[in-house]
N, C-alpha and C positions, 0 to 999 in steps of 0.2 A: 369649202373655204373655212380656215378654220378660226375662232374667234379671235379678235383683234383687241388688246388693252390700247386705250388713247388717253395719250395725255393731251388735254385740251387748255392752250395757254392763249387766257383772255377770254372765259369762257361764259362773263355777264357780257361781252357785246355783241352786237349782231351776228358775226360768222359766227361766235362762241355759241348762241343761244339755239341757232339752228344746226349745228352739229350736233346739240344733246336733241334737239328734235332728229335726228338723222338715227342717233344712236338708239332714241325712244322705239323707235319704228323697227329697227332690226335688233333685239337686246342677244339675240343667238347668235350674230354678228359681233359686235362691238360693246364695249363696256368703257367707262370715263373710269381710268386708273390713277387720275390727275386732273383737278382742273384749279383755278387761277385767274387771280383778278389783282387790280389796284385800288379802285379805292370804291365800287360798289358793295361793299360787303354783307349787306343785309341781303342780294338776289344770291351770290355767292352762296352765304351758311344756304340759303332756301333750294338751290342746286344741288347741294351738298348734303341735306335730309334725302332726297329725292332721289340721286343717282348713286350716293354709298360710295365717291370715291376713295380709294387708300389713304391717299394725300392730299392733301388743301394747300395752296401756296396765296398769300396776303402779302402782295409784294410793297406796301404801303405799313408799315409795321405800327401805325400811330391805330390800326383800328385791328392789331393779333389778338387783344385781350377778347376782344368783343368776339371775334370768329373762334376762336380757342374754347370759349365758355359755351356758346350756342353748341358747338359741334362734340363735346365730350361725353355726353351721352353714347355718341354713337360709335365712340371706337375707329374716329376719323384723325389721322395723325394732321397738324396745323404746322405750317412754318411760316415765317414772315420775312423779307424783304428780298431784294433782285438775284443775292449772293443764293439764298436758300432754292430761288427756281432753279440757277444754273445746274445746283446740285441734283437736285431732284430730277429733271430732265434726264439725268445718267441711270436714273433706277432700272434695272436686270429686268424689273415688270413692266414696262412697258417697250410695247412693238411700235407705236408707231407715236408722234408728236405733231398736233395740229397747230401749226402757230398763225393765233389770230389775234397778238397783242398788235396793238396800233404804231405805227413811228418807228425812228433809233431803238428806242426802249426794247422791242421783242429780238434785237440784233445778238445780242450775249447769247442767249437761253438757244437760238438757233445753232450757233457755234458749236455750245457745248453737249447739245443731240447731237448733229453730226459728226461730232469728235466721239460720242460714245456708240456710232453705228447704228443712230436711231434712221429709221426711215422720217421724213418730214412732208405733212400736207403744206405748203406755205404759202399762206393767206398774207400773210405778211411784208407786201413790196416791197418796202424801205430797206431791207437783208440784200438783198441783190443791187438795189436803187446804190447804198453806199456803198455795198462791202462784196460787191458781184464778182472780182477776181477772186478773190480769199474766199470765199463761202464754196464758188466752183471747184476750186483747188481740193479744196478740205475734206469736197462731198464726193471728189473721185479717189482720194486719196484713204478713204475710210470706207470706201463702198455701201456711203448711205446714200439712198436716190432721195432727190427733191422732187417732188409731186406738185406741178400747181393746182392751186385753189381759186386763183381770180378765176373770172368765166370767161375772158378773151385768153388766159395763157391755160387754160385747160382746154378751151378750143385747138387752138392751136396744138395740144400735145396729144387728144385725141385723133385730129386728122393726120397726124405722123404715126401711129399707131399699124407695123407693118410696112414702115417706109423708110424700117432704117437705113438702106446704101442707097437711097433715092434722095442727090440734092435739092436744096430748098432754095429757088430765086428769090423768093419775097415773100414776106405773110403782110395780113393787112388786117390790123388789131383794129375792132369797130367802137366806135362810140356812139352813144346816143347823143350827146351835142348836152346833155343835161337839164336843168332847169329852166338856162338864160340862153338856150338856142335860140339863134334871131335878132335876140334884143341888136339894140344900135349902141354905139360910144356912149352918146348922151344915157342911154337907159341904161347902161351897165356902170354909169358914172354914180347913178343913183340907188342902187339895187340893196335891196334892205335886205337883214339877217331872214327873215321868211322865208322870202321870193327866193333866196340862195338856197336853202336847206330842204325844199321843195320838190323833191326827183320826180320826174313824171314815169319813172320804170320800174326803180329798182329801192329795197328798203336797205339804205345802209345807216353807218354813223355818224355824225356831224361830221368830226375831219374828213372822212372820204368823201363825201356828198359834198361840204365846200370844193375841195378839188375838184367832182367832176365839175362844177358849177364856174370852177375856172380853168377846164383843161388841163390842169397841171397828172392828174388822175391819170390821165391817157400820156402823158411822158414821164411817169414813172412805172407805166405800163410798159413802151417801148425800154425802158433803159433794161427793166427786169426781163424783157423778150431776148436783149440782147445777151444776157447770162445764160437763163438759160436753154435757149435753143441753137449756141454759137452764132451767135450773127453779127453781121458789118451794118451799121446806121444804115445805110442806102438800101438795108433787105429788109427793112421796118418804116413801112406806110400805115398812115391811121386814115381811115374816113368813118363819117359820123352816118351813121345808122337810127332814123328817132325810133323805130320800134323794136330795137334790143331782141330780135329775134336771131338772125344771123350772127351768131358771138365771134366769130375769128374766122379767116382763111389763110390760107394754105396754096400758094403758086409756087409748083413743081419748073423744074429747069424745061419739060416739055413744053410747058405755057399750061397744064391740065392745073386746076383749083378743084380742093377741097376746103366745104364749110359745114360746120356744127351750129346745128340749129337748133331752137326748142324754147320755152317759155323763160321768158329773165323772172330764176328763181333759182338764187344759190345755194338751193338743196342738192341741186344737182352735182355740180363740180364738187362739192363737197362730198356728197357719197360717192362718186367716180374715184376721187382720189385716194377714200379711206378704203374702197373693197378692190382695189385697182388689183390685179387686172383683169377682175371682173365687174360684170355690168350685172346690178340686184336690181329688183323692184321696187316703185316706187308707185304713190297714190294720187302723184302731184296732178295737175291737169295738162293734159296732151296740148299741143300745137295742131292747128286745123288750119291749111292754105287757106279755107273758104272763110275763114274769120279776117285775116292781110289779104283781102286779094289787091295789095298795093306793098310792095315793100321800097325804101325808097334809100338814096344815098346824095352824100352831100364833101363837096371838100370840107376840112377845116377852118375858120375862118382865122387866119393867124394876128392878122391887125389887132381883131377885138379879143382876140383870148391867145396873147402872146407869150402864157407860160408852156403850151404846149412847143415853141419855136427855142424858149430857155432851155429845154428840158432836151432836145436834138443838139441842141450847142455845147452841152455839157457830155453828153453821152461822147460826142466826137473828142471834146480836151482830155476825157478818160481823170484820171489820176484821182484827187480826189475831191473834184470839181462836182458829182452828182451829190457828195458828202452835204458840201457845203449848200448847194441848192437844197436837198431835203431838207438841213437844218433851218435854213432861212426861210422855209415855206413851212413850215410847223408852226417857228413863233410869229409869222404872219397870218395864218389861219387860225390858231388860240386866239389874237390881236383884235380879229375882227367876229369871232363868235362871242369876245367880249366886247364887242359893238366898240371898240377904241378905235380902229381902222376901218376908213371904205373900202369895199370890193376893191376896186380896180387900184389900189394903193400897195395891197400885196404885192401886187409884181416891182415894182420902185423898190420895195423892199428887199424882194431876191436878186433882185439885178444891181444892187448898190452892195449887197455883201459879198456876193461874188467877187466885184470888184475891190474889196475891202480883205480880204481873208485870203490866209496864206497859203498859195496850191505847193501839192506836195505829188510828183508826176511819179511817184513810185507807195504806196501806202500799206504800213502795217494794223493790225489790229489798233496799237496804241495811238497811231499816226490817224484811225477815220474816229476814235475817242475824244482827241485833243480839238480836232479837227470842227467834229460835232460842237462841242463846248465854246471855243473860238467860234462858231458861225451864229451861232446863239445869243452870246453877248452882244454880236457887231449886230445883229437882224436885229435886238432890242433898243439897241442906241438908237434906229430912225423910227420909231412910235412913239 
């Protein structure tokens, strides 16, 4: 295998920080030829002593002077804001682009790899969530593969592995149920910033970890399943899994299932994607049946966590109906990590701008832009 340049976009947050641990561990492997942040910039410059990338990208330009100064010593070229990632992304040096910025916001910079024939690891759900015909299009039409990074859609693309003319009746994306698995109406009416941010699995970032906490996580999981492994809503079941052991399956048109298993620890899917299509060694710690000897499964509860039921609603209207829900679930989830909204008030909120915001059944780049923007203002009008 020969060595792999990454550009790693979002590279102070969680998926970011454990890909340069991915990349620490094989440095005969892989090298950070790029990494990128918004507005942490002190873990940034301290990244960026440590791993020697080419280029720095500070897509929040109020703190370039600060990262520009730190890093001159070192013969680290600095650019600053959204326009300079898209650029960068196109650099001849780098093979392959891990995107693992958060939200809309990582949706350009994904565009503009696969327009330059970058291979892409993509961490980054919201790219497919809104812009899933157009980014499919683009990534067969430029012959850059997308690689997933979640650990339910790299399950799933590992059990297809050797299955290409073998059709797919159904996969069935697992969840752990989150934080608030169980709770009642009344307990989720009350449920503090904590108790929400609390994962009993898995170490993510605030936004992700409110989602899984309200389900919405798991239907922007299903909407992105839908791009890309071709699929119709009705071949996209979710059940909740509390020990994240079992990440995704896989039912073949025989009725025969495959599932990928292994400790909830996205070092994994992360190095799967970046050495793909090989399997390298890792130090993480093994899965032992005699440690589960219980694994257990559960429907979804749709009543009490009825953004996973928005999120199948949307997928079916298509157009740019998942636009508009991401957008409305973003400034719903900032809303209540700044303690302004209750838990359970999020969803009021996405299901009122849906209802508010202009569907558009055919959508260009500019059209899920405007889109975003519109859904945004209307989801801030009810806080």
């Amino acid at each position: 295998m020969e060595k792999k340049r990454i550009a790693v976009l979002g590279s102070t947050g969680s998926i970011g920080t454990q890909t340069l641990d991915v990349i620490s561990r094989h440095p005969d492997l892989f090298e950070a030829e790029v990494l990128s942040a918004h507005n942490q910039f002190q873990l940034l410059i301290e990244q960026s002593i440590k791993y020697r990338p080419n280029t720095v990208v500070i897509s929040n330009d109020e703190h370039y002077s600060k990262v520009r100064d730190a890093l001159d010593p070192y013969d680290i070229k600095v650019f600053a804001g959204p326009q300079a990632l898209d650029q960068v992304v196109q650099m001849g040096s780098i093979d392959m682009v891990l995107a693992a910025m958060v939200g809309f916001a990582g949706l350009s910079s994904v565009i503009k790899s696969i327009e330059a024939g970058k291979a892409v690891a993509l961490a980054n759900k919201e790219t497919l969530v809104v812009a899933g015909e157009l980014v499919t299009k683009l990534s067969i039409e430029n012959r850059a593969p997308i690689i997933p990074v979640d650990s339910e859609h790299s399950a799933i693309f590992q059990c297809l592995v050797g299955e290409h003319n073998n059709p797919i009746e159904k996969i069935y994306l697992t969840a752990s149920g989150g934080p608030l698995r169980g709770f009642s109406d009344k307990q989720i009416a009350e449920v503090s910033l904590e108790q929400a941010l609390k994962h009993p699995n898995w170490d993510m970032g605030a936004k992700i970890t409110i989602d899984s906490a309200s389900m919405m996580n798991k239907g922007l999981e299903a909407i992105e399943a839908k791009w890309l492994f071709d699929l119709k809503p009705d071949q996209i079941d979710v059940i909740v899994h509390p020990q994240s052991i079992i990440h995704s399956i896989v039912q073949f048109n025989d009725g025969a299932m495959k599932a990928q298993m292994g400790m909830p620890d996205m070092r994994l899917p992360i190095q799967y994607a970046m050495a793909f299509p090989n399997r390298i060694s890792s130090p993480d710690k093994r899965f032992s049946f005699l440690d589960y000897p219980e694994l257990n499964f559960e429907k979804p509860n749709l009543k009490t966590f009825p953004n996973l039921r928005i999120a199948f609603e949307v997928m079916d209207k298509g157009g740019n109906a998942p636009c508009v829900m991401n957008a409305a679930n973003e400034v719903a989830v900032e809303a209540f990590l700044q303690e302004k909204i209750k838990f359970n008030e999020m969803t009021g909120i996405i299901e009122k701008t849906l209802e508010k915001a202009t569907f558009v059944a055919q959508s260009t780049y500019v059209d899920y832009v405007n889109s975003d923007r519109e859904s945004r203002e209307i989801a801030r009008s009810f806080i």
